[in-house]
N, C-alpha and C positions, 0 to 999 in steps of 0.2 A: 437466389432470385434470377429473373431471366433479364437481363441487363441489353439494351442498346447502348453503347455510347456514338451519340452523333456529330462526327468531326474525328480527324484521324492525324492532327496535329500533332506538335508534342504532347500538350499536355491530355488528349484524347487518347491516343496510344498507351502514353504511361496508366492512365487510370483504367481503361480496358486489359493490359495487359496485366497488371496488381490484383484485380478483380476478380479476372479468368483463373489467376494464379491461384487464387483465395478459395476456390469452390464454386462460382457462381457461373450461371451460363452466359455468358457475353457475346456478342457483335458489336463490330465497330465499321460505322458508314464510312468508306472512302473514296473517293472518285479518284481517276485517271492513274497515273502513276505509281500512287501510293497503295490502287489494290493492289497491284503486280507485285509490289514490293512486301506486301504483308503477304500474297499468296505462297511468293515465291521465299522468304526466309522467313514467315512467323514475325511477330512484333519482339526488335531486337533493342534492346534498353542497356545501356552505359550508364553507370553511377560515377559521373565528373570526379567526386572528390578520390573516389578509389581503382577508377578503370574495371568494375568488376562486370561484366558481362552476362545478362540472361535474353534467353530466348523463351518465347512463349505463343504457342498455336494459336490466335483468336480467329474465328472466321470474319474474313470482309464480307461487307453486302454494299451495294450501291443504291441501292434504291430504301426509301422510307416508304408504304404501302397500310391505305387502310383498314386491310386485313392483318396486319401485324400484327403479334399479341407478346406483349412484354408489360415485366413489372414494373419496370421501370425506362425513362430512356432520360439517359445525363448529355446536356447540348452544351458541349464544348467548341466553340465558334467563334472567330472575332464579333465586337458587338454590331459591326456594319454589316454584315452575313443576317443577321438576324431575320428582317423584316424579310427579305426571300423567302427565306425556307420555313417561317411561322403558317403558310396555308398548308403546308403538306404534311405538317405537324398540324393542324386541327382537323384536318380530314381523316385522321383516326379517331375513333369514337373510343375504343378500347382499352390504350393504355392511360393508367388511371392519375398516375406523378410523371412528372416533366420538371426534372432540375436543372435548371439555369445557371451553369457555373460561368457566367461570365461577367467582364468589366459592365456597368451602366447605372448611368446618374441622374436618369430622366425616369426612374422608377417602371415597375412591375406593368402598368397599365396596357401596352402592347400585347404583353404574353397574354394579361388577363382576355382583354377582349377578343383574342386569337383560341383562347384554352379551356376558359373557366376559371374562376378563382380556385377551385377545388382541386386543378390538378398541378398547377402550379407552384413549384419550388424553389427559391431563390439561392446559392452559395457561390464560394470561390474556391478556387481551389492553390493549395498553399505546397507549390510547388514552380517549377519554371526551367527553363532551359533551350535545348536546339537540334534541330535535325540534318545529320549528313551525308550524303547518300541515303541509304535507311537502315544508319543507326541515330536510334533516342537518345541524346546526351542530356542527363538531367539532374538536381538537384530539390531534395525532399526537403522546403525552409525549414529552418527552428521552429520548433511553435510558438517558443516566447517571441519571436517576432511575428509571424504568420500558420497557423495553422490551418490545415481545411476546414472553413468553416461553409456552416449548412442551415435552411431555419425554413419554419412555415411562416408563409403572410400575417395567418394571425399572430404569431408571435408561438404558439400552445407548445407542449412539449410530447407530439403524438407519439403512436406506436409506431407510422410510417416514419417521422423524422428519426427515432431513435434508432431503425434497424437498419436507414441508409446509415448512419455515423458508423453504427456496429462494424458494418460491412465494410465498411471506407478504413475504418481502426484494423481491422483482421485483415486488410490487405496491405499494411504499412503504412497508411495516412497518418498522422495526429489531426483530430477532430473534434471540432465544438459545435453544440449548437447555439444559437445565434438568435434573441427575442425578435431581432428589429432589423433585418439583414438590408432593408430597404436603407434606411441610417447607414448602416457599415459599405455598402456597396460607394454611395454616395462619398464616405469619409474616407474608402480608399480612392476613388478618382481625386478627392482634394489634394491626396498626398501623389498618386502616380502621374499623375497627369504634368504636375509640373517636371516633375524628376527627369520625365519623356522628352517635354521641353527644350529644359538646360541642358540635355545630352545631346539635342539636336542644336543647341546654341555651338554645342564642343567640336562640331566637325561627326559628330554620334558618335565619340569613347565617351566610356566615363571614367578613364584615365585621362584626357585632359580636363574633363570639365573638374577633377579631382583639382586639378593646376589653375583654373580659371577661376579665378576670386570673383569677378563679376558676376560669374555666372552662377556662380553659389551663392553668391549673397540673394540675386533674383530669385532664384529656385524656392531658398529659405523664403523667404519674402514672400512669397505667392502662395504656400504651405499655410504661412499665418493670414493672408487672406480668402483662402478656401477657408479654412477651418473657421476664421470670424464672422463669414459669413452662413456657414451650415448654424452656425450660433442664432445669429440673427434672424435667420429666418425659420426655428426650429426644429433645426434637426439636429438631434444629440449626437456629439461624435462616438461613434465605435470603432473598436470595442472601449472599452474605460482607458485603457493605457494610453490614448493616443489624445487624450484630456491633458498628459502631462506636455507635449511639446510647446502648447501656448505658453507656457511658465518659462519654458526656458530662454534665457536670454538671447540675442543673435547672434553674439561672436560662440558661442558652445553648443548652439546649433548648426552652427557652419562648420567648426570644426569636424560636431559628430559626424555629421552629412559627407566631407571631405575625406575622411577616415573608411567610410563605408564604401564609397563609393571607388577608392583605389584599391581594386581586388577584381580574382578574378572571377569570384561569387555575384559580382555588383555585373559584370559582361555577359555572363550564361544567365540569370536571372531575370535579369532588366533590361539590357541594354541591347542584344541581338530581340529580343520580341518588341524593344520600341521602334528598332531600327525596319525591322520585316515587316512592321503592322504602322506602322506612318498613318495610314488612313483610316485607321478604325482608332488610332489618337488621336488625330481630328474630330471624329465624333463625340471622342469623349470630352473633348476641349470643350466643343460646340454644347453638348450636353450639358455640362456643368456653370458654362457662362449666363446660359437660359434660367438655371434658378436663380440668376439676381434679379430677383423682381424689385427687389428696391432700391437698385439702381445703387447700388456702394461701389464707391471707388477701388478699383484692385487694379494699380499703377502696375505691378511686377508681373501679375499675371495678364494682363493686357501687352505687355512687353515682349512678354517669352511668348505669346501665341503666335508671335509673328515668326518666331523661328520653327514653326511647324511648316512653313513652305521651304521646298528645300532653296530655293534662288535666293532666300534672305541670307546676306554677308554674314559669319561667324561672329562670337566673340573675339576678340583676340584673344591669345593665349596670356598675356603677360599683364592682361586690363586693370586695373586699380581705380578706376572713373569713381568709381562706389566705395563711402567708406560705411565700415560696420556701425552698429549703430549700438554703444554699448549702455542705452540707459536698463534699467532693471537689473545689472550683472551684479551690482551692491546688493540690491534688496533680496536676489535670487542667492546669493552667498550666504547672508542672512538668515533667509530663512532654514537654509539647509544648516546654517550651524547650530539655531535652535530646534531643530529638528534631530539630530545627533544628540544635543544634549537632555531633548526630553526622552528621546528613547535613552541614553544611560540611565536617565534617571528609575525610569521602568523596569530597567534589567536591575536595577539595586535592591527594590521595592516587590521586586517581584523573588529575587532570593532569600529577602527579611523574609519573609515568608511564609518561605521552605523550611527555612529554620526555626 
């Protein structure tokens, strides 16, 4: 495929550069700095966990042009960038997909009436990291947590979605497609948005906010009101897995959260793109507040948006103000221990059998 990627970020880079690597003919748009640095050493990428080093030729362009002719162009861009540079992306008449791998929780309708519904792509991309000097330091998530996922508006399982996956998969992605990505998009601002929040409550580690009980219990707290409210007003959370944190109790959601978040996975990931991109978390705050149309009370999440200015005082580090709240941790025990026992009972039933 003849690939643009638009935006020469990290995660721009990293996907241009996997892509090129893969076969396919790539350009990646970069202004100022960053083309000198792609022209002048190729797009250089660092694998965090192992220090392994590659280089890779892509050409820069600077400019997007109505005579352009590509198969595809993937807009990797904060979601405040967006509304810019959508006329100079519809002023091409020719290329025919436009995927959208970005945060947004106010739904597809901008691209739409910018693109056409037809050429319009919605995904995320399930990776993350930081740039310095110009080397790429990055990390490819699990997929059982986040894989790159991708999907058409109508939900369908076309020829065009399945040969981006393909591509995305042959160039070291993990890759799903995705019915309802407008749902998913949505479901992950419920979860990251807050997460952005409380780290900006911590001073922006998330090695302390790891240490800030206050500020985890808020975070949690704001999770279960994003998600009760995508309920409410229906939108079904995706992907399915993310159905189970409502169940879990608070003090076992606070721990898992505390746990995750002291690493240096949870710093290169999360926490330098919340800390650089401050202002396109605000939009996505702002975004997501705007679908309470019914006006529900969300006390934690209303709390933690204040710490998206930086002038707002921190949490303390040592806070206890807030205590956990452990109703449901009975019934959640419970359930899981009948749950263990009817799966033994299955695995019994199921060897009679065999035999």
């Amino acid at each position: 495929m003849k690939i643009l990627v638009y935006g020469a970020g990290v995660l721009g880079s990293l996907f241009a550069a996997r892509l090129q690597a893969s076969g396919h003919q790539v350009k990646i748009l970069a202004r100022g700095e960053r083309v000198n640095q792609i022209r002048e050493h190729g797009v250089v990428l660092c694998k965090s966990s192992c220090g392994t080093l590659s280089v890779t030729c892509v050409e820069p362009v600077e400019a997007f042009t109505p005579e352009d002719d590509y198969d595809l162009v993937i807009v990797l861009v904060r979601k405040n960038q967006v509304s810019e540079i959508l006329p100079t992306l519809a002023a091409n008449q020719r290329v025919p997909s436009f995927l959208f791998m970005i945060n947004n929780a106010a739904g597809p309708a901008e691209y739409i009436r910018a693109l056409g519904r037809e050429r319009v792509l919605l995904g995320f991309p399930g990776a993350g990291g930081t740039r310095q000097d110009h080397i790429i330091h990055y990390e490819i998530v699990n997929p059982i947590i986040q894989p790159t996922t991708i999907g058409e508006l109508s939900g369908a399982s076309t020829a065009r979605i399945n040969s981006i996956a393909e591509a995305f998969r042959n160039a070291g992605f993990p890759t799903e497609i995705n019915a309802n990505m407008d749902a998913w998009n949505k479901t992950h601002v419920a979860l990251v948005s807050p997460i952005a929040n409380a780290i900006y409550a911590a001073e922006g580690s998330n090695y302390r906010l790891a240490k800030t009980q206050d500020a985890l219990i808020l975070m949690v707290r704001s999770i279960q009101e994003g998600f009760k409210l995508l309920k409410k007003t229906g939108v079904p959370i995706t992907p399915w897995k993310f159905r189970l944190l409502p169940l879990l109790p608070e003090p076992l959601m606070v721990t898992l959260m505390k746990w995750g978040l002291d690493s240096e996975w949870a710093e290169l990931v999360i926490t330098r793109h919340a800390n650089a991109a401050r202002d396109e978390m605000q939009e996505l705050a702002d975004e997501f507040r705007a679908l309470n149309s019914i006006q529900m009370p969300m006390p934690a999440t209303d709390k933690l948006y204040d710490y998206i200015r930086p002038t707002v005082e921190n949490i303390p580090l040592n806070s206890h103000s807030l205590q956990l709240n452990w109703d449901g941790l009975a019934r959640f025990l419970l359930g899981l221990l009948l749950s263990l026992v009817a799966l033994r009972g299955m695995g019994r039933s199921f060897r009679r059998k065999r035999k």
